[in-house]
C-alpha positions in Angstrom: 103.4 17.5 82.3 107.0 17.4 83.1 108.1 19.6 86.2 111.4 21.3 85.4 114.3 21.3 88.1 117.3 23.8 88.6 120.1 22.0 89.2 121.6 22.4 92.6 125.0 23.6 90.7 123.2 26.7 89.2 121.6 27.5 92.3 125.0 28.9 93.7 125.6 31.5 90.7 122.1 32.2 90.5 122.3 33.6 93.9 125.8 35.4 93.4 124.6 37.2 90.6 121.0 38.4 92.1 123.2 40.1 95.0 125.3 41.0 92.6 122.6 42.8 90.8 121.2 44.3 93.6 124.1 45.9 94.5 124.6 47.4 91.7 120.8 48.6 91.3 121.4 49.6 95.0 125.0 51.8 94.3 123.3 53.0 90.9 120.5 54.6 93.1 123.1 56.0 95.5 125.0 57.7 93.0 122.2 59.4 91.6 120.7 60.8 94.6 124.9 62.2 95.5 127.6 62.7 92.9 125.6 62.2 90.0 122.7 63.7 91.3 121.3 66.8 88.6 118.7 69.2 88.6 116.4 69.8 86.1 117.5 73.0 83.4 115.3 76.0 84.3 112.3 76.9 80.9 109.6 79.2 81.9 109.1 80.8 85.8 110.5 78.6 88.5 108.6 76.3 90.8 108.9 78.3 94.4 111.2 75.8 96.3 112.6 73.7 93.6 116.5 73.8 92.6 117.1 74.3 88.8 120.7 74.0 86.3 121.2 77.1 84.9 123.7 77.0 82.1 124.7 80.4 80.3 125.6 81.0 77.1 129.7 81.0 77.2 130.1 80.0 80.7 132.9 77.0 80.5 134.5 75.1 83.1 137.9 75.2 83.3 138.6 72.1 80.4 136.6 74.0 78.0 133.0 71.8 78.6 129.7 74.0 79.7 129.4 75.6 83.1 126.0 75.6 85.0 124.5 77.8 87.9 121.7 76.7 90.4 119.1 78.4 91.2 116.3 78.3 93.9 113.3 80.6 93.9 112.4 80.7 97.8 109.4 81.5 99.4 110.9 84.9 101.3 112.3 88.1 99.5 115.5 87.4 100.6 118.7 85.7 98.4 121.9 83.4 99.6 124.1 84.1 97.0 126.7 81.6 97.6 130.1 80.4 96.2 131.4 77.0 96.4 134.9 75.6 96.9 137.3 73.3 95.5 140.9 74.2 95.1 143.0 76.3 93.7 145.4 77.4 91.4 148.3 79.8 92.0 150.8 79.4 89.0 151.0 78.4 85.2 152.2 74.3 86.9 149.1 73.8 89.2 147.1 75.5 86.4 148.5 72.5 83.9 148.2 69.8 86.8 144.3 70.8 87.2 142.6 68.2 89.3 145.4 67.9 91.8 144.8 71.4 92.7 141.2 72.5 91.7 138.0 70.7 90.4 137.7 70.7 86.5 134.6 69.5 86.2 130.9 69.7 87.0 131.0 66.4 89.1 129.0 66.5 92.4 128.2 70.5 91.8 124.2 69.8 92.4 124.6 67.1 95.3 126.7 69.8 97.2 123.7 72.0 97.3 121.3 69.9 99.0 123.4 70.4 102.0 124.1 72.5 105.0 122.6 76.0 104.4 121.0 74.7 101.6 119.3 71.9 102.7 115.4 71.9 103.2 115.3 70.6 106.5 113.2 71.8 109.1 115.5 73.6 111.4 117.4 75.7 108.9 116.5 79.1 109.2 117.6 79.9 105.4 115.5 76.9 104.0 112.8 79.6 102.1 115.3 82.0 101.1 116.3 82.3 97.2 119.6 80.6 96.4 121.9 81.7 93.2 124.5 79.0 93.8 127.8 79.5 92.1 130.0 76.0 91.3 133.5 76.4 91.3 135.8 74.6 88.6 137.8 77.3 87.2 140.6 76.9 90.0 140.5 81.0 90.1 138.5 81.7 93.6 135.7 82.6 90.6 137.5 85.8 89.7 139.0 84.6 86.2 138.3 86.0 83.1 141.6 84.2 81.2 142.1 81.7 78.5 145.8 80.5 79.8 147.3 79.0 77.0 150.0 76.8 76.8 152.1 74.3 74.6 152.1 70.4 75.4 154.1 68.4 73.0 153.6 70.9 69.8 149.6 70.9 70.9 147.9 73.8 72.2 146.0 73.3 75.6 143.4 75.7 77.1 142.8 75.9 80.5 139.4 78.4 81.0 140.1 80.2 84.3 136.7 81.9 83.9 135.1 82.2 87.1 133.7 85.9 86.8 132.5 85.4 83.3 130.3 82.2 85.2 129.1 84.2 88.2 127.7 87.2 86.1 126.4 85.3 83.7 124.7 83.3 86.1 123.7 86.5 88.2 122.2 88.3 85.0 120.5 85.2 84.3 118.5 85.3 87.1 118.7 88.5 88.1 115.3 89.2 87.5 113.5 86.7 89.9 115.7 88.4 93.1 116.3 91.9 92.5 113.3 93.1 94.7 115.0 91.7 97.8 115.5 93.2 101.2 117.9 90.7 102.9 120.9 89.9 101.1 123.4 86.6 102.8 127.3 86.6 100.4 128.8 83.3 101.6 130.8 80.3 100.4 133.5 77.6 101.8 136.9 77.0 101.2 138.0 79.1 97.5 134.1 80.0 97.6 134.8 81.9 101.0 137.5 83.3 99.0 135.4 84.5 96.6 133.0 86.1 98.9 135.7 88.4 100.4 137.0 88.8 97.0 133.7 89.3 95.0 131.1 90.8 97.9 131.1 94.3 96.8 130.3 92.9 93.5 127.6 91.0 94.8 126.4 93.6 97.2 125.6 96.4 93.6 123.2 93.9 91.9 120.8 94.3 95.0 120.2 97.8 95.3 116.8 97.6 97.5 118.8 95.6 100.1 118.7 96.9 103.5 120.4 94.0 105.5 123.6 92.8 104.0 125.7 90.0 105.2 128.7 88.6 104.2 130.2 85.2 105.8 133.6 83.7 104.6 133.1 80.5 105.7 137.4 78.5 106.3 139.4 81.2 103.5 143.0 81.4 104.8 146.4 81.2 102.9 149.3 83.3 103.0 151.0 83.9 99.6 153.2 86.8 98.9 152.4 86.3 94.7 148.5 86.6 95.4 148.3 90.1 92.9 150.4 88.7 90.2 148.4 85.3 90.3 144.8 87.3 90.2 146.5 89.6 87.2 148.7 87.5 84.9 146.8 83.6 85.4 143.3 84.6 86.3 143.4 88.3 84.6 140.3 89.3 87.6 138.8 92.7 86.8 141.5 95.2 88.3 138.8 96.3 91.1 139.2 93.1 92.4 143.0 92.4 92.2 143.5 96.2 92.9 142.5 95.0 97.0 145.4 92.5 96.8 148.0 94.6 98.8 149.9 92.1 100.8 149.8 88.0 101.3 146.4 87.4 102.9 143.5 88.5 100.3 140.5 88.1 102.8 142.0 90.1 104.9 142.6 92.7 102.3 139.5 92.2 100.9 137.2 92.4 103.9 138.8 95.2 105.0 138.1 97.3 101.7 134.7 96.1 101.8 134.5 97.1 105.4 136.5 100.6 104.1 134.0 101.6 101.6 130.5 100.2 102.9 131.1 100.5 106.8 128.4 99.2 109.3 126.0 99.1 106.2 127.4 95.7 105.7 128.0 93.1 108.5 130.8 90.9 108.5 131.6 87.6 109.5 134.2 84.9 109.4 134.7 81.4 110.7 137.1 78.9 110.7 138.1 75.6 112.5 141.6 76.1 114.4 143.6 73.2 112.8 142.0 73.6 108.8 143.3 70.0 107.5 143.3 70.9 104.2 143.8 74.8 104.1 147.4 73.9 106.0 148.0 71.1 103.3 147.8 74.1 100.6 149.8 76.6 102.8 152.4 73.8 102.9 152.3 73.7 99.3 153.3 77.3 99.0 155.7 77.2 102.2 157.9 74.5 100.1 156.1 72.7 97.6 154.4 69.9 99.0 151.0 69.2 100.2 151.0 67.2 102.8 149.5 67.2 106.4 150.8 67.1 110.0 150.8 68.6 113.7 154.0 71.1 112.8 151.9 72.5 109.6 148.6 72.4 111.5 150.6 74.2 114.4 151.9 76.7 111.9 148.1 77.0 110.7 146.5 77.7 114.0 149.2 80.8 114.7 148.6 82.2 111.3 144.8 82.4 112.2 145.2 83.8 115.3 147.2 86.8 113.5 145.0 87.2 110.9 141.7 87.1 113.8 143.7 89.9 115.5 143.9 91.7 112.7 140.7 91.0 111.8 138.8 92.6 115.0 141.7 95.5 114.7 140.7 96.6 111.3 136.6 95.5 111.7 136.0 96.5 115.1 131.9 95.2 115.0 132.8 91.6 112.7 131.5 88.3 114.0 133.9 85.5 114.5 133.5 82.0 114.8 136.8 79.5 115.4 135.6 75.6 115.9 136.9 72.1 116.8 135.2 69.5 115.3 136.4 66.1 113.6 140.2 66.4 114.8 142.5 63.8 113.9 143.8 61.8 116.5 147.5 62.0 115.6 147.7 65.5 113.6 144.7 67.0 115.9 144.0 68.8 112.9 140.2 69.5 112.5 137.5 69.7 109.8 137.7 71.8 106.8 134.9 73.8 105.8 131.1 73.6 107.7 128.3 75.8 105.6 127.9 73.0 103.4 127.5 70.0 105.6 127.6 70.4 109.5 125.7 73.9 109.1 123.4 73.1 111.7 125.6 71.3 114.3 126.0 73.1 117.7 129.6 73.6 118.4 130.7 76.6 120.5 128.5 77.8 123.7 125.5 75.7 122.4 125.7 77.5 119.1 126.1 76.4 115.5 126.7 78.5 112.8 123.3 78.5 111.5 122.5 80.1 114.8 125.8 82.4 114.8 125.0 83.3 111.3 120.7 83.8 112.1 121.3 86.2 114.9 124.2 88.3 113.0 121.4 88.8 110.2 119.0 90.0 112.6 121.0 92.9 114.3 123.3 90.4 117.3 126.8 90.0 115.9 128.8 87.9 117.9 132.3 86.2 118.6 132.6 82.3 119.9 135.3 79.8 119.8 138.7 82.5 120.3 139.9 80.5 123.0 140.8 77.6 120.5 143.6 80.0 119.1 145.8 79.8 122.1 145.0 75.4 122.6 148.1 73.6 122.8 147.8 70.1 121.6 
């Protein structure tokens, strides 16, 4: 019998392309278990623990493709209903440009849930409660009930700023598996902390048996003097909602109607890091019509949310605040944006992180950390 040889010139590519492969087998796996990560579509009753997709009848993403909810049947009779972020859009042009402004799309929705407050690691308080998760592409802080039409070179384009018609789709859908509950958490980051201010009273009527309610806007500030008429005319939100918008700061004017009408039956909380890279790259875009980041616009940032604290604790005399500094930029100094979803359990201010800020607010000890950051000079 003949013994066959590889040729020492094949043994070269043969190696190239087995790393190559691996790589790409390696990457493939990677991508699945982040931004292409999906859970499975909810049939039948819910496996206590387990995330499902739930995708409504009629709920769209902004480019017209089908919307899903996630969903979490937890162990406790208590619910997380929670909004995430991802832009915005303020007129008819950021509307058209879409993804430089807001997500459009379903892309990394699910991978975004397995994080932070929603994680199932051992430490977080929240990891057995229910969670009705609420993606965000409809660029409309998930108030929208519009179809914004416009013309593009004699062709009709259709941007779907639907974000109600999503979240109470989603809420009805699952509605039944929550309704019992006696603890109720309305949070969200970035335009999801948006929506909480914006959409908490909402929230708060589909759980009448509720005796603890808290709501948490989690890095929500921009000052915009067109807020009403972008809520009415682009995202047509139900007049209850757009009805709050009475000057430029719509959290603020939200979370002190909520505060108005439901008083010390509903706690209220707010954090924030000093120096919010992006939210000042957004408020520059409204100042003059350019996003772009730096130390004068993170300086502008950090006096705007010192106003808007102050006005806060004015208007909300028993609210929880939490300002933070974490992940500044050496140059800018401006820090992370956002922390529910990812750093949710790192300690911060005093030896507290905002899973333990948050835990103690929900059992009866509302505090304040981090104020001193307002007045840092950098």
């Amino acid at each position: 019998m003949t013994e066959r040889k590889i040729s020492k010139k094949w043994i070269i590519p043969l190696i190239i392309v087995c790393v190559v492969a691996t790589l790409v087998i390696a990457a493939i796996i990677l991508l699945k278990k982040t931004i292409l990560m999906s859970f499975p579509k909810l049939e039948g009753e819910p496996v206590v623990g387990k995330y499902y997709d739930i995708c409504p009848e009629g709920a769209l993403t902004s480019n017209g493709k089908q919307w899903h909810g996630i969903f979490k049947k937890g162990k406790e009779n208590k619910t997380v209903v929670y909004f995430f972020g991802g832009g915005v859009s303020i007129t008819e042009e950021t509307s058209k440009r879409g993804k430089e402004f807001y997500a459009v799309d379903m892309t990394a929705q699910d991978f975004v849930a397995n994080g932070g407050i929603g994680s199932d690691a051992e430490e977080n308080q929240f990891k057995d409660w229910n969670f009705i998760i609420v993606p965000y592409t409809t660029g409309d802080f998930h108030t929208g009930t519009n179809e914004f039409r416009y013309d593009e070179k004699g062709k009709e384009k259709v941007i779907y700023h639907q974000g109600y018609k999503n979240y109470s789709l989603l809420m009805n859908s699952v509605l039944k598996y929550v309704e019992d509950s006696d603890t109720l958490l309305v949070t969200g980051f970035s335009a999801g902390g948006f929506a909480t201010s914006l959409l908490a009273d909402d929230v708060i009527n589909y759980f009448p048996k509720a005796t603890n309610i808290n709501v948490c806007v989690d890095s929500s500030l921009l000052l915009y003097d067109g807020w009403k008429d972008t809520a009415t005319n682009l995202w047509k939100s139900p007049v209850e909602i757009s009805e709050r918008m009475v000057g430029n700061n719509i959290v603020l004017d939200s979370l002190n109607a909520l505060h108005k009408k439901r008083g010390n039956n509903v706690k209220i909380l707010f954090d924030c890091s000093y120096r919010d890279d992006t939210l000042q790259q957004y408020q520059a875009y409204i100042n003059y019509g350019k996003m772009e980041k730096n130390k004068k616009n993170g300086d502008l940032f950090q006096n705007d949310l010192k106003d808007m604290v102050n006005d806060l604790q004015n208007n909300i005399p028993d609210i929880g605040i939490y300002i933070w500094d974490y992940k500044a930029d050496s140059k800018t100094k401006n820090t992370q944006h956002t922390i529910i979803s990812s750093d949710f359990l790192v300690k911060l201010e005093e030896g507290k992180s905002i899973a333990d800020w948050l835990w103690d607010a929900i059992n009866g000890e509302v505090k304040t950390y981090g104020l001193h950051l307002l007045d840092k000079t950098e």
